[in-house]
Gaussian input, Z-matrix of N, CA and C with variables (Angstrom, degrees):
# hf/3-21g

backbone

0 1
 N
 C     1     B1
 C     2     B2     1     A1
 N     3     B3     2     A2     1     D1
 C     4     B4     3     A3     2     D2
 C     5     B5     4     A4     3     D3
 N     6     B6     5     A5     4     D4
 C     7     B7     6     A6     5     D5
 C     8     B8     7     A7     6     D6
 N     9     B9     8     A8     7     D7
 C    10    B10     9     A9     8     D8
 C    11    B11    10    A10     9     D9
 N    12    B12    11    A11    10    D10
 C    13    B13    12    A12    11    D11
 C    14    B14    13    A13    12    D12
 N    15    B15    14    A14    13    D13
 C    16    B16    15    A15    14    D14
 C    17    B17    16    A16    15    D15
 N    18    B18    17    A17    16    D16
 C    19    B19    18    A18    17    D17
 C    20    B20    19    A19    18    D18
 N    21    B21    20    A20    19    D19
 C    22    B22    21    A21    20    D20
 C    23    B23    22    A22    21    D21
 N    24    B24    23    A23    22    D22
 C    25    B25    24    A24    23    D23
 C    26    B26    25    A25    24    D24
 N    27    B27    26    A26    25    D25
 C    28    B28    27    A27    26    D26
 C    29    B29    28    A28    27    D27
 N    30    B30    29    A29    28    D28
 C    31    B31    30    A30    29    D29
 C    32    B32    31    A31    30    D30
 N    33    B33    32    A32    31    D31
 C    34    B34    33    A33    32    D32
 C    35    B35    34    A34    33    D33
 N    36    B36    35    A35    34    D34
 C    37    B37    36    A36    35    D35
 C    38    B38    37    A37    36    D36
 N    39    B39    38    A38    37    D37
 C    40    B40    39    A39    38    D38
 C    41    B41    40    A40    39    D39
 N    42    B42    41    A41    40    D40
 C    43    B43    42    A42    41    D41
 C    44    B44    43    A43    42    D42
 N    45    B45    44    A44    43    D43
 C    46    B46    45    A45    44    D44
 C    47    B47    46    A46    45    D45
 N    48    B48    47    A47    46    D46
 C    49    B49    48    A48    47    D47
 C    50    B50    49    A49    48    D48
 N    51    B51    50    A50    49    D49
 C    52    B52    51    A51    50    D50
 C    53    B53    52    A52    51    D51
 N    54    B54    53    A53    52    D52
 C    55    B55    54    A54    53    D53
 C    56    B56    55    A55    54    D54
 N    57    B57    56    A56    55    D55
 C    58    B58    57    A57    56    D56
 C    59    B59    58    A58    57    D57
 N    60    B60    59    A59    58    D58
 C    61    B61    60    A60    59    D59
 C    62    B62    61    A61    60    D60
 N    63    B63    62    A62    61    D61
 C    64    B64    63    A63    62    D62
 C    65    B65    64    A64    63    D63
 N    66    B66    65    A65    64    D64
 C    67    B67    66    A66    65    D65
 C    68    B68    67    A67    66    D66
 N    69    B69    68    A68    67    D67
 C    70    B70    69    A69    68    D68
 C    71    B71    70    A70    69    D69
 N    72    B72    71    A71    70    D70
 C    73    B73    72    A72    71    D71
 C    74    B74    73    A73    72    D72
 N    75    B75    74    A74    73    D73
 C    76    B76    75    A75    74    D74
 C    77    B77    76    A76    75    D75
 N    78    B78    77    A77    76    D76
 C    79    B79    78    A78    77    D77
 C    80    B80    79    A79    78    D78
 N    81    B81    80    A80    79    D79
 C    82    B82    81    A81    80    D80
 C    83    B83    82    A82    81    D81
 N    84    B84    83    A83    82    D82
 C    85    B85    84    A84    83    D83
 C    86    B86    85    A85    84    D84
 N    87    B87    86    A86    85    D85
 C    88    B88    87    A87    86    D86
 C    89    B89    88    A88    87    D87
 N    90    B90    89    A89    88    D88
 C    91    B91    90    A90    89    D89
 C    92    B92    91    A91    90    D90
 N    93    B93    92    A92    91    D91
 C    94    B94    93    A93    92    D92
 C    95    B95    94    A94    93    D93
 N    96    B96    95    A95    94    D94
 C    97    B97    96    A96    95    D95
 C    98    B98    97    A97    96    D96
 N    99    B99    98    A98    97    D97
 C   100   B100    99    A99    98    D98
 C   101   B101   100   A100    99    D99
 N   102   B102   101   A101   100   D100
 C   103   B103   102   A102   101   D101
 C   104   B104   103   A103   102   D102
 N   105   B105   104   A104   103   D103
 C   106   B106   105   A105   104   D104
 C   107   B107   106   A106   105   D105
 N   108   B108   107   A107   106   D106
 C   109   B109   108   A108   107   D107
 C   110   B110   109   A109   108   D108
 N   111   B111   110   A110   109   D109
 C   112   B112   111   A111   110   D110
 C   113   B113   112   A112   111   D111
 N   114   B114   113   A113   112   D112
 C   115   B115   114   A114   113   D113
 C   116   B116   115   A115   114   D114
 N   117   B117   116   A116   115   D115
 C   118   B118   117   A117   116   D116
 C   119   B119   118   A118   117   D117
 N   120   B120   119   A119   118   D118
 C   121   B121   120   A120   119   D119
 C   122   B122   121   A121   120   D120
 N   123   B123   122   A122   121   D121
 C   124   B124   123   A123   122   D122
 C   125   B125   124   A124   123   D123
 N   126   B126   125   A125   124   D124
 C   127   B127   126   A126   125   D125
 C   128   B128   127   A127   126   D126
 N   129   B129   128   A128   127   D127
 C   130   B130   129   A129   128   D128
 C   131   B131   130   A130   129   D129
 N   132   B132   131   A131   130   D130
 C   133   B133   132   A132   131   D131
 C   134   B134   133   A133   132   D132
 N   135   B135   134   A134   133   D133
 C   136   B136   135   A135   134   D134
 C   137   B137   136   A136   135   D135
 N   138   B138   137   A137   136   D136
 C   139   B139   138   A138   137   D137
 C   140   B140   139   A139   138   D138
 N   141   B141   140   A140   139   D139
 C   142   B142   141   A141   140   D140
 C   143   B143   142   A142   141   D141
 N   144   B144   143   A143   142   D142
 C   145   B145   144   A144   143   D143
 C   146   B146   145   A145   144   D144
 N   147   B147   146   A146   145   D145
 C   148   B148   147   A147   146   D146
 C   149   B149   148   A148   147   D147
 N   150   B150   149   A149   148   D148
 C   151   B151   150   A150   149   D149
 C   152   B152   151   A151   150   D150
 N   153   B153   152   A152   151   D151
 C   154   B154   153   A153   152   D152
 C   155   B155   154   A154   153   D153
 N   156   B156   155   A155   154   D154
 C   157   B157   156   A156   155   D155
 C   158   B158   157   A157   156   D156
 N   159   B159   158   A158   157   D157
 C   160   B160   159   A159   158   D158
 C   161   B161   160   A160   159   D159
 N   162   B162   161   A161   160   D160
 C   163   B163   162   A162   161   D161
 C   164   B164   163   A163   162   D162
 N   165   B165   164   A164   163   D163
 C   166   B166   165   A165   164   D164
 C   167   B167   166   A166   165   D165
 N   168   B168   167   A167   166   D166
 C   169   B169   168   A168   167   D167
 C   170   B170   169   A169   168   D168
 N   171   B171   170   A170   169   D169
 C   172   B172   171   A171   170   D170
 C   173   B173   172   A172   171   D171
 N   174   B174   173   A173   172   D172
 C   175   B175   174   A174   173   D173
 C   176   B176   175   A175   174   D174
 N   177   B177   176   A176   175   D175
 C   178   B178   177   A177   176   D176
 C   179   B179   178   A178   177   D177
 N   180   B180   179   A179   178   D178
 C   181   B181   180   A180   179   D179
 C   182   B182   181   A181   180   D180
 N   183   B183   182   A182   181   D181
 C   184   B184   183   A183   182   D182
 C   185   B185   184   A184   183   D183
 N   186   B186   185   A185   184   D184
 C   187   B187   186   A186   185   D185
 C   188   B188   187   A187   186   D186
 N   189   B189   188   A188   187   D187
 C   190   B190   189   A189   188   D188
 C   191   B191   190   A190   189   D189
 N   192   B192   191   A191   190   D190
 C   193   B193   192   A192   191   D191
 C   194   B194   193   A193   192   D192
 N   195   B195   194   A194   193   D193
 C   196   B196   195   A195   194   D194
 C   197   B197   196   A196   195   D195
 N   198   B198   197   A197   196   D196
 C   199   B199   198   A198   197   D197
 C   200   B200   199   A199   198   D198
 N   201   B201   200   A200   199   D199
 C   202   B202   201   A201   200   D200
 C   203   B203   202   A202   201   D201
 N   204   B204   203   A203   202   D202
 C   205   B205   204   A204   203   D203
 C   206   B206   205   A205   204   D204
 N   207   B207   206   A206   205   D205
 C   208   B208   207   A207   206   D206
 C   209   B209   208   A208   207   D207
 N   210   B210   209   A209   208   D208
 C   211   B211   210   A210   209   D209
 C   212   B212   211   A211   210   D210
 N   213   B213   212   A212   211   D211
 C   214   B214   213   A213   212   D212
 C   215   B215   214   A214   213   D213
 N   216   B216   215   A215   214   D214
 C   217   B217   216   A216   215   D215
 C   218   B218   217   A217   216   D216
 N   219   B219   218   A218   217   D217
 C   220   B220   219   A219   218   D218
 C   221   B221   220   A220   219   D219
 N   222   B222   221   A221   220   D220
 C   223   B223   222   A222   221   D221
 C   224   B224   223   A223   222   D222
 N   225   B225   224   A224   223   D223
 C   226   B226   225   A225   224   D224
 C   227   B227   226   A226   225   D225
 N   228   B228   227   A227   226   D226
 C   229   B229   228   A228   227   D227
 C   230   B230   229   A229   228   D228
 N   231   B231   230   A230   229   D229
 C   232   B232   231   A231   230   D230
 C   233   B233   232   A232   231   D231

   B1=1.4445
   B2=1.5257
   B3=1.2355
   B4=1.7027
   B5=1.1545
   B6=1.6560
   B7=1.6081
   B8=1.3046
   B9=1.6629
   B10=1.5668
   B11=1.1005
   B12=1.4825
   B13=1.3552
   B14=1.4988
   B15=1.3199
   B16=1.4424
   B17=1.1025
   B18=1.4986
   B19=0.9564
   B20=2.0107
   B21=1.4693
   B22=1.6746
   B23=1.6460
   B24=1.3429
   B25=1.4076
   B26=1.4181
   B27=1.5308
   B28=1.3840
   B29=1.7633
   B30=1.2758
   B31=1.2583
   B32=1.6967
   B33=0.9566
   B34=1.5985
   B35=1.3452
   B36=1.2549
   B37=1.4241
   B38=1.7601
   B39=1.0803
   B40=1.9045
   B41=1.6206
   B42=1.1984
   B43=1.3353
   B44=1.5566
   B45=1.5101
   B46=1.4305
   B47=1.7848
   B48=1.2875
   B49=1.1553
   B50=1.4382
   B51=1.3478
   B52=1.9692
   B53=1.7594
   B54=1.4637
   B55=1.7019
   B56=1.3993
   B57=1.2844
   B58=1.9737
   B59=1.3910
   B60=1.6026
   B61=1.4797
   B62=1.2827
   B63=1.2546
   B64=1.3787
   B65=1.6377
   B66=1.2264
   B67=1.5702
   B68=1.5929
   B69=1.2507
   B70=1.3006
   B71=1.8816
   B72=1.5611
   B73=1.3697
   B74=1.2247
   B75=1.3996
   B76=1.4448
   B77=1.2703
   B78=1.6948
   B79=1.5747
   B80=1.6357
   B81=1.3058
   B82=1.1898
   B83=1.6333
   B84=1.2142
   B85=1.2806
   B86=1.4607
   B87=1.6562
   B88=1.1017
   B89=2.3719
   B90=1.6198
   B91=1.2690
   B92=1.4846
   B93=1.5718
   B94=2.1012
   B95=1.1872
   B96=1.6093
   B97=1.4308
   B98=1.8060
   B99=0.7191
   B100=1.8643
   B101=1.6938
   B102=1.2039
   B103=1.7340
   B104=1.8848
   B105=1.5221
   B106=1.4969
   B107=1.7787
   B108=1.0371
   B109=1.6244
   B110=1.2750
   B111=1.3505
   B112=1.3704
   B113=1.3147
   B114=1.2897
   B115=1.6109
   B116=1.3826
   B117=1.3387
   B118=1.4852
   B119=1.9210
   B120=1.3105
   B121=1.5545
   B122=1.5159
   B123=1.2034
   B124=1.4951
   B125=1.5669
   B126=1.2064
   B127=1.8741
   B128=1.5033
   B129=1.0314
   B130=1.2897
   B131=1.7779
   B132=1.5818
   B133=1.4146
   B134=1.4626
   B135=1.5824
   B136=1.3523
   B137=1.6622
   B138=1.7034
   B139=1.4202
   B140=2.0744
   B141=1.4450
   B142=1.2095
   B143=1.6608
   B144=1.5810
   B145=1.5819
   B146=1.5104
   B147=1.5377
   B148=1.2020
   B149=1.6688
   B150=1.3364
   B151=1.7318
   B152=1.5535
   B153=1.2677
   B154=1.5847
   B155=1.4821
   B156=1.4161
   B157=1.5212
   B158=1.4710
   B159=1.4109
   B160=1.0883
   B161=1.2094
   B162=1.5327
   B163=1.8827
   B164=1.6916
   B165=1.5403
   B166=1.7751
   B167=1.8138
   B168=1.1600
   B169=1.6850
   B170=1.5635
   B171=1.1546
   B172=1.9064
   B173=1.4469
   B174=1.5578
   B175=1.9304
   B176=2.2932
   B177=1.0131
   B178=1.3680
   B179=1.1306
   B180=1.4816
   B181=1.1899
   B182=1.5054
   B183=1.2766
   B184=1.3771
   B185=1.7515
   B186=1.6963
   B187=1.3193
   B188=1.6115
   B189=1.6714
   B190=1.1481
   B191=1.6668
   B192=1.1549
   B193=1.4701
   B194=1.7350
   B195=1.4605
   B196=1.1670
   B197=1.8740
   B198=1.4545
   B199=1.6809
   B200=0.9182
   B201=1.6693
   B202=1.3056
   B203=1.7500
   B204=1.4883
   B205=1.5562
   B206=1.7186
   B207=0.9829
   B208=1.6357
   B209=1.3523
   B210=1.3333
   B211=1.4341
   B212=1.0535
   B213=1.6660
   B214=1.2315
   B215=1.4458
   B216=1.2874
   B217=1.4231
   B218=1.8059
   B219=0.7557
   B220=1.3650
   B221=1.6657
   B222=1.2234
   B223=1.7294
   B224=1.6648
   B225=1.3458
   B226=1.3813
   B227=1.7197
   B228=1.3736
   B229=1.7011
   B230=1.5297
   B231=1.5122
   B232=1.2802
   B233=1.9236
   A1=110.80
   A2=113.35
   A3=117.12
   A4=107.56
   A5=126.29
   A6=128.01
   A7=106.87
   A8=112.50
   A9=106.41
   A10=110.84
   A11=137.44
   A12=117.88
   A13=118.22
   A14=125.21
   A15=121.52
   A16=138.89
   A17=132.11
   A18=134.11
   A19=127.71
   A20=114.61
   A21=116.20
   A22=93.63
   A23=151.62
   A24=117.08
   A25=105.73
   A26=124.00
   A27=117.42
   A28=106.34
   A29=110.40
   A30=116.33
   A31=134.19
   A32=109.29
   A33=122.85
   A34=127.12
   A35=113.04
   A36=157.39
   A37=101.34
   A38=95.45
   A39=98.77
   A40=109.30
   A41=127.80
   A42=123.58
   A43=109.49
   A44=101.46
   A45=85.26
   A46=101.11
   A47=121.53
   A48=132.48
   A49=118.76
   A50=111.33
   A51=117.85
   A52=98.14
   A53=112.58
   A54=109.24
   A55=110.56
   A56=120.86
   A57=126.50
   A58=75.19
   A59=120.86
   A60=144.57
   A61=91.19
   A62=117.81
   A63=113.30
   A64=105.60
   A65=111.81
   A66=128.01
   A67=95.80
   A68=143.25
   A69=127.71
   A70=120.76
   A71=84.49
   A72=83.00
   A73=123.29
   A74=110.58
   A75=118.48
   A76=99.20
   A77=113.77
   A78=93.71
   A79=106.11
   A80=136.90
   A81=130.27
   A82=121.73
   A83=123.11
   A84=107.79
   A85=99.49
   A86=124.29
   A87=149.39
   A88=117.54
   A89=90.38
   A90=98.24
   A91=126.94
   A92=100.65
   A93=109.31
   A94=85.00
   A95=132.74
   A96=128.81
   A97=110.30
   A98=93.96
   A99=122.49
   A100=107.62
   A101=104.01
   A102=105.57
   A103=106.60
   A104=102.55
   A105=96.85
   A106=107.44
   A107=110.49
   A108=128.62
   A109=103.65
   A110=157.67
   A111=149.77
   A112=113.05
   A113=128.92
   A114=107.75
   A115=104.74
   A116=130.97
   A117=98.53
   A118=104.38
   A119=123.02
   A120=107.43
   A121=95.78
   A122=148.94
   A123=145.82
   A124=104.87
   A125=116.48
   A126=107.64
   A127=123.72
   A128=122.95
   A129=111.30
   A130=97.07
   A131=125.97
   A132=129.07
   A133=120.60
   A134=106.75
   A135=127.43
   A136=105.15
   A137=105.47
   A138=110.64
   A139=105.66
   A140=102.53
   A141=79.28
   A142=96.00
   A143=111.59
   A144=113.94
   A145=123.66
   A146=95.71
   A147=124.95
   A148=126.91
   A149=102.16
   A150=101.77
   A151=104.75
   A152=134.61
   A153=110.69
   A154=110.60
   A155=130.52
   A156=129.88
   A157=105.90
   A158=132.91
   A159=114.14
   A160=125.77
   A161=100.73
   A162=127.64
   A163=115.80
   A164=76.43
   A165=85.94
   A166=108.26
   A167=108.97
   A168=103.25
   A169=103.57
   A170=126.33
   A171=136.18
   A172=89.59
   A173=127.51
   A174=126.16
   A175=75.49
   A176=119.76
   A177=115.28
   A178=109.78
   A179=136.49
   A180=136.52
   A181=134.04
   A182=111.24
   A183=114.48
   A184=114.41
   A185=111.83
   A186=114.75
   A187=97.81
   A188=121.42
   A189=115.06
   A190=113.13
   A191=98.22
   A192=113.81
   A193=113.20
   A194=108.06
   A195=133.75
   A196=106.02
   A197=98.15
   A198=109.93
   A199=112.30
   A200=128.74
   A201=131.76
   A202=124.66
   A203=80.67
   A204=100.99
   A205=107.16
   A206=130.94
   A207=126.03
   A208=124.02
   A209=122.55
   A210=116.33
   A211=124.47
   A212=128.81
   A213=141.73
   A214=108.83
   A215=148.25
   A216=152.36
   A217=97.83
   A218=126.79
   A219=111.92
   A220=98.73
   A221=124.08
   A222=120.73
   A223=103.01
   A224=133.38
   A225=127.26
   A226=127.05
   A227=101.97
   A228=117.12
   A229=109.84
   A230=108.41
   A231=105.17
   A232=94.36
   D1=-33.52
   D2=-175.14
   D3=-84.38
   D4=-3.23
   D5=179.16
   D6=-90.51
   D7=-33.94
   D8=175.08
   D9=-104.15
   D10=2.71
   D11=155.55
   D12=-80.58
   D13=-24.64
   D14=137.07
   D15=-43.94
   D16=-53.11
   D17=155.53
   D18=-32.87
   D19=-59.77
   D20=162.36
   D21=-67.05
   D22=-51.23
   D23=-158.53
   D24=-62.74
   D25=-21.95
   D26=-168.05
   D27=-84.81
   D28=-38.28
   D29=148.07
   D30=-38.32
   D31=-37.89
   D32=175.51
   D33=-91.54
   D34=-22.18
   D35=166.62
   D36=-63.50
   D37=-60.64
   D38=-171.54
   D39=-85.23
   D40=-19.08
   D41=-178.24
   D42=-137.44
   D43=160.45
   D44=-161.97
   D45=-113.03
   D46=175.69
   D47=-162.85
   D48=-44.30
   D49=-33.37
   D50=173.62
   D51=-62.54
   D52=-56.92
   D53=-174.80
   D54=-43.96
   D55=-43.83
   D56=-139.27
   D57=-72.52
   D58=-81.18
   D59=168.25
   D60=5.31
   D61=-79.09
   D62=-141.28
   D63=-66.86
   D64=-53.84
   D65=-173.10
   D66=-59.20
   D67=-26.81
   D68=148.10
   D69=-39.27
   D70=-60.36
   D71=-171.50
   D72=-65.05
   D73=-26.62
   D74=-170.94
   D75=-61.50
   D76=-48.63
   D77=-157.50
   D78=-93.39
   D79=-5.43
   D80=141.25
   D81=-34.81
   D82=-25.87
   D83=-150.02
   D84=-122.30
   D85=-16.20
   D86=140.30
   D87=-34.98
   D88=-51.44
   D89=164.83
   D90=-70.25
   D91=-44.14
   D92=170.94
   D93=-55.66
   D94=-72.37
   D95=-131.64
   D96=-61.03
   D97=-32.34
   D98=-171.80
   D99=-69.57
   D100=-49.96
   D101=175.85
   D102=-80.55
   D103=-30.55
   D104=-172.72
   D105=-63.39
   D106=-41.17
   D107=166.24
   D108=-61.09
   D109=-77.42
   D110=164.95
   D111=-29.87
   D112=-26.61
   D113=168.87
   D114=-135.58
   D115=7.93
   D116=159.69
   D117=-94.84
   D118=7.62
   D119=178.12
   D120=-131.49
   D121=-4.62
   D122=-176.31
   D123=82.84
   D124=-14.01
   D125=173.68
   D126=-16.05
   D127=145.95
   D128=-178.79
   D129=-79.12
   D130=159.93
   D131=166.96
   D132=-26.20
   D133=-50.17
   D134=-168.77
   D135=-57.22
   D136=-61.75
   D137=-176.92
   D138=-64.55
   D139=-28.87
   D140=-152.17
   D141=-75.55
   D142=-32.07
   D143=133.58
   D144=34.38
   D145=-115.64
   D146=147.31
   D147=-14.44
   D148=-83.30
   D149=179.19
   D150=-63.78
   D151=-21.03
   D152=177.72
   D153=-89.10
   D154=-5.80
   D155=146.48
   D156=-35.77
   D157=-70.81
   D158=-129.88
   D159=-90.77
   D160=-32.65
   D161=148.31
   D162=-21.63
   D163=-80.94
   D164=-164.72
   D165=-62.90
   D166=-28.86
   D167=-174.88
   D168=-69.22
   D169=-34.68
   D170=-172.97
   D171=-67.40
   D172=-40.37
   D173=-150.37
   D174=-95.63
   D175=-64.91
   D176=167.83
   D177=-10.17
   D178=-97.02
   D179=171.47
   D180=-46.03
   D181=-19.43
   D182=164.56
   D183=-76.82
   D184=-23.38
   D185=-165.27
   D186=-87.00
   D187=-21.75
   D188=175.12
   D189=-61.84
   D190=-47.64
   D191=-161.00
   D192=-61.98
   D193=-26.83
   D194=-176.49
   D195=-75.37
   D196=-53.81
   D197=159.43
   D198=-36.07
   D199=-88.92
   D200=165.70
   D201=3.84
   D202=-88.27
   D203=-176.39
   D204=-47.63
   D205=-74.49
   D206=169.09
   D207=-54.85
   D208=0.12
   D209=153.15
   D210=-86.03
   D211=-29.66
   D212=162.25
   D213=-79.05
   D214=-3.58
   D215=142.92
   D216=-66.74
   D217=-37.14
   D218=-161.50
   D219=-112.19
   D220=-7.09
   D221=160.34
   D222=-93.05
   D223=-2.67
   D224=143.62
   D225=-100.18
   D226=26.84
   D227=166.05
   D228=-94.83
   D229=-26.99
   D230=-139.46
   D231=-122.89

């Protein structure tokens, strides 16, 4: 337990709250994207695999960037 609660503080530690966020989401959405492709077209895992990489990692980086930008909009509200 003290190896992986070390492990995320060192993690949390090195990047800051827009990154963690995002790499959650990314790979959440990597997993939807991946089954939604496995059963709405019959792909095999592998392909459907494949095509939910490429989606969610492009919306990933856009969701960081989006973080960013409205955290620094909202630390000049306040």
């Amino acid at each position: 337990m003290e190896f992986t609660n070390g492990i995320f503080n060192v993690i949390k530690n090195k990047m800051n709250d827009s990154a963690i966020l995002a790499l959650i989401y990314t790979c959440g959405h990597v997993i939807i994207a991946m089954n939604v492709v496995y059963w709405m077209t019959g792909a095999s895992i592998w392909e459907a695999g494949l095509v939910a990489l490429v989606e969610p990692c492009i919306n990933g980086v856009w969701f960081y960037i989006l973080h960013r930008i409205w955290t620094k909009y909202n630390e000049r509200k306040t």
